[in-house]
N, C-alpha and C positions, 0 to 999 in steps of 0.2 A: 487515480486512474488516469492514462493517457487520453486524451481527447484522442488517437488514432485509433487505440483500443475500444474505445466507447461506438467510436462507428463502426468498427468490422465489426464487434458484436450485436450492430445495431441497436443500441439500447436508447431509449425514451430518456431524454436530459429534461431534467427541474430546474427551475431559476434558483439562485442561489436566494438564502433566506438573509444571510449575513453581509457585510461591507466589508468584515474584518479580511484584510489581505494575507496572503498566504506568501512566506519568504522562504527562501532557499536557504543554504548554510554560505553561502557568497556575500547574502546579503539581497540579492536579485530578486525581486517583485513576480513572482507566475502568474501567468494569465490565467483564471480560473472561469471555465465555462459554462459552468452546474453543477448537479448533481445527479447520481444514478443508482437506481436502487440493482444490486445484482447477487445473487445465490451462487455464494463457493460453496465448492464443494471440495470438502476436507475429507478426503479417502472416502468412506460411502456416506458423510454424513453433510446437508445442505444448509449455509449457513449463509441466513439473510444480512444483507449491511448496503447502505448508505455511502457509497464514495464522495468525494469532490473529485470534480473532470478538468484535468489540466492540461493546456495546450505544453505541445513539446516534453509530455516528463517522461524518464528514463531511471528506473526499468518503468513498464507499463503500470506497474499496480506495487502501492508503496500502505501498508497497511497502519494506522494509527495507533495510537494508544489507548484507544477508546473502543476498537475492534481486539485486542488484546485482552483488554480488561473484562469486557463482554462477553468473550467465550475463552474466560479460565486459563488464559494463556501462561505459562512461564518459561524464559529464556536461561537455558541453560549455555552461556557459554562453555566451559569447560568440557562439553560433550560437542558441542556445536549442532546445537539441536533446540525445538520449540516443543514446548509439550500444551494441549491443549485438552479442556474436561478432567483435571485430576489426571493425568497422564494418560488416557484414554487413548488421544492419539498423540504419536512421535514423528515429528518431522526433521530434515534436516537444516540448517540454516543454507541460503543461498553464500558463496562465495565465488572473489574472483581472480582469476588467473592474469590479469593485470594491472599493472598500477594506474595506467591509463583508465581502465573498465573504472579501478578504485575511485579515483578523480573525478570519473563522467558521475558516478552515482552521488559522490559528495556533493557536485553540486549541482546537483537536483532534488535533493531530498526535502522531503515538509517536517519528516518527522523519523522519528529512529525507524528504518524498518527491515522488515523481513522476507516480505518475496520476491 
């Protein structure tokens, strides 16, 4: 999650428990600020999770493989679609209408993601 999103949502930042550094796909070192605990909500359903709070990342909120795992996620490319709960809920993948946008997100990424 973006360290700017963590403030407009005003959210309560934890010290980080870890040293382990967090690297972009460049190769670039993120400044990593905390942590925050926040409730998505996945169409009507609220689902608790633990971010790490990163100065400067883009998009705001980069979801893990361990929040995927956690709530029965599977990525359907070929539909371009995420399905979460045994397919309970369908989402769409986010996508971008430029190559530049494609770029900015490569390199800022922690990890494969989807919002």
């Amino acid at each position: 999650m973006s360290y700017d999103l963590a403030k407009q949502l005003q959210l309560k930042l934890q010290p980080l428990n870890s040293d382990c550094p967090l690297i972009s796909v460049s190769g670039q070192r993120l400044q990593t600020i905390g942590k925050a605990d926040v409730n998505i909500q996945i169409r009507s359903f609220f689902v608790p999770h633990k971010f790490t709070v990163v100065e400067g990342l883009f998009p705001n909120i980069l979801v893990e493989t361990d929040f995927l795992f956690k709530n029965n996620a599977f990525i359907n490319n070929a539909n371009n679609a995420v399905t979460f709960y045994d397919g309970l809920i369908v989402l769409p993948l986010q996508g971008f209408n430029s190559v530049k946008k494609l770029c900015d997100h490569q390199h800022h990424s922690m990890r494969p993601s989807l919002l």
